[in-house]
Short mmCIF file of the C-alpha atoms (twelve columns), coordinates in Angstrom:
data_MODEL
# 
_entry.id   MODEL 
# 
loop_
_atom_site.group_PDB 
_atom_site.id 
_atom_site.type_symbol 
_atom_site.label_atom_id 
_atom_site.label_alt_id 
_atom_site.label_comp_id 
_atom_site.label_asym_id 
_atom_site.label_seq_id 
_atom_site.Cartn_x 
_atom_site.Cartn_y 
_atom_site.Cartn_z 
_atom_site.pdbx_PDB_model_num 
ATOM 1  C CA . UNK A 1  86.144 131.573 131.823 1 
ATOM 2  C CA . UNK A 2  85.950 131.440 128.298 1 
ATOM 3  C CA . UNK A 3  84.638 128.691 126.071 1 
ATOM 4  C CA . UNK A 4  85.278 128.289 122.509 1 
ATOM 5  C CA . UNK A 5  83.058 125.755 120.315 1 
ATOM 6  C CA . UNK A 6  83.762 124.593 117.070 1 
ATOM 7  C CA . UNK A 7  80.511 123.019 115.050 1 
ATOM 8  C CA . UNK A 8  81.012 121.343 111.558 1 
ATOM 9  C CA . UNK A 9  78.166 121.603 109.486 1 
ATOM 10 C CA . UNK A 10 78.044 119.120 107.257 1 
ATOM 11 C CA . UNK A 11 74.874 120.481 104.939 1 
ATOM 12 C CA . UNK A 12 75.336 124.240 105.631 1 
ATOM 13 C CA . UNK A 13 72.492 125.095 103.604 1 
ATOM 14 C CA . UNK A 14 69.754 123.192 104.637 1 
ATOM 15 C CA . UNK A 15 70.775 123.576 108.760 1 
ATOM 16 C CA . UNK A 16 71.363 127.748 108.202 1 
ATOM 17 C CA . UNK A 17 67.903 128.282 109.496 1 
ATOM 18 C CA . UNK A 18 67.948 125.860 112.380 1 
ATOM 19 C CA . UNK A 19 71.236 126.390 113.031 1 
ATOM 20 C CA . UNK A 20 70.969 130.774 112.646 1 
ATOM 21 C CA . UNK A 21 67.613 130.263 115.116 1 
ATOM 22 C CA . UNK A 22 69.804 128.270 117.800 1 
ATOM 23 C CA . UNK A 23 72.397 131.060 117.697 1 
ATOM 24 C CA . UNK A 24 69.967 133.784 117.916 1 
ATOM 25 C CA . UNK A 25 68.660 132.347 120.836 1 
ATOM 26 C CA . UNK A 26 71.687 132.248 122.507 1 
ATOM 27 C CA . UNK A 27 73.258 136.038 120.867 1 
ATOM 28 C CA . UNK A 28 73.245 137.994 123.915 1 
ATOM 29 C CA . UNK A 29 76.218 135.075 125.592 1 
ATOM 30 C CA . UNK A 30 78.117 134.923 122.137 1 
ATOM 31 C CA . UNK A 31 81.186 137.462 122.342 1 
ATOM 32 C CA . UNK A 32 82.429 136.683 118.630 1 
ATOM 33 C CA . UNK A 33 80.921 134.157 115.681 1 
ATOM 34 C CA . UNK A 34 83.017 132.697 113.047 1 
ATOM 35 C CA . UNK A 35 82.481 131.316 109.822 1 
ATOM 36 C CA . UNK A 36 84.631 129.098 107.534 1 
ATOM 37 C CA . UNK A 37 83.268 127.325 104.437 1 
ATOM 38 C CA . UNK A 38 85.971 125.902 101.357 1 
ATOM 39 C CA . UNK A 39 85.068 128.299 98.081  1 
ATOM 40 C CA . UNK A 40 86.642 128.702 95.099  1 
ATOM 41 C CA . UNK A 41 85.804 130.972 92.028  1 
ATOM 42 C CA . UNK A 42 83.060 128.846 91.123  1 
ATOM 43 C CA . UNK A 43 82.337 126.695 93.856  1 
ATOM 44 C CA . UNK A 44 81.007 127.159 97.226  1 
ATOM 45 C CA . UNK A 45 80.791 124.219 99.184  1 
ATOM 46 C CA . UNK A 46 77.875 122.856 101.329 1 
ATOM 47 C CA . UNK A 47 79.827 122.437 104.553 1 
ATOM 48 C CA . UNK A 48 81.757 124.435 106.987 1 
ATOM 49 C CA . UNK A 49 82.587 125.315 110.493 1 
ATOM 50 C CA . UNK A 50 81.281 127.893 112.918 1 
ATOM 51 C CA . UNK A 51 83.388 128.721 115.613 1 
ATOM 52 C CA . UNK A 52 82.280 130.486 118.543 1 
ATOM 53 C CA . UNK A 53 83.605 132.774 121.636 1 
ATOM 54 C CA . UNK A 54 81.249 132.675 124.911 1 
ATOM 55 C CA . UNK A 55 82.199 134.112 128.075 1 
ATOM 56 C CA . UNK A 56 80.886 132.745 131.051 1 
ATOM 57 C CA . UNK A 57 79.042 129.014 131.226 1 
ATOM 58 C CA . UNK A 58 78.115 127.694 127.587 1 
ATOM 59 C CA . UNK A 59 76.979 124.084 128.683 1 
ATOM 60 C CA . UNK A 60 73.197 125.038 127.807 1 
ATOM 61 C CA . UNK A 61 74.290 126.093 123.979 1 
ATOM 62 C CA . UNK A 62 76.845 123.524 124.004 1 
ATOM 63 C CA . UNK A 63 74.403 121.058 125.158 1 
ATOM 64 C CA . UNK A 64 71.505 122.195 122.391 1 
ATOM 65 C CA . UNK A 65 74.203 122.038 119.554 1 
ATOM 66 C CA . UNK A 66 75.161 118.889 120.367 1 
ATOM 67 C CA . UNK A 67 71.457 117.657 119.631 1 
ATOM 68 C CA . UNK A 68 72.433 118.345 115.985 1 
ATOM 69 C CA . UNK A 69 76.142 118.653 115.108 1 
ATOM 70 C CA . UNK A 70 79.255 117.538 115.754 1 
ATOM 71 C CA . UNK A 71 80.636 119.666 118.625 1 
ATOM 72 C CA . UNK A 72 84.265 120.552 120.028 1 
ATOM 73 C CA . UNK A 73 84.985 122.867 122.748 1 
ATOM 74 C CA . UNK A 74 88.307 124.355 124.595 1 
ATOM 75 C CA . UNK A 75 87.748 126.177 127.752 1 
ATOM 76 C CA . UNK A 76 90.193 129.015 129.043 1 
ATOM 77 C CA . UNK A 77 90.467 129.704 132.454 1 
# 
């Protein structure tokens, strides 16, 4: 199985720590992290979302991210 979770962040730079430390925790069951955040030549905005590929059963990291963000998931069989 495969799971892949989607987490908007609304205030990307004052959750990157919290948010970096969760992911950390978890790095060893996250196959592939990526990041999308709106920029332009001057602007970078302060919100974005993370997606994430895990292998196997995600409900614990699902289940902490939740505690924080909004979360969306799709599982593959």
């Amino acid at each position: 199985m495969i799971t892949i979770i989607g987490v908007a962040l609304a205030n990307r730079n004052e959750t990157a720590v919290e948010f970096q430390s969760i992911l950390t925790k978890y790095g060893c069951k996250i196959r592939t992290r990526l990041g999308l955040h709106a920029s332009e030549k001057d602007v970078c905005l302060n919100s974005g979302i993370v997606l994430l590929e895990v292998p196997g059963d995600a409900a614990e990291l699902i289940a902490e991210l939740k505690e924080h963000w909004e979360v969306q998931t799709m599982k593959f069989e």
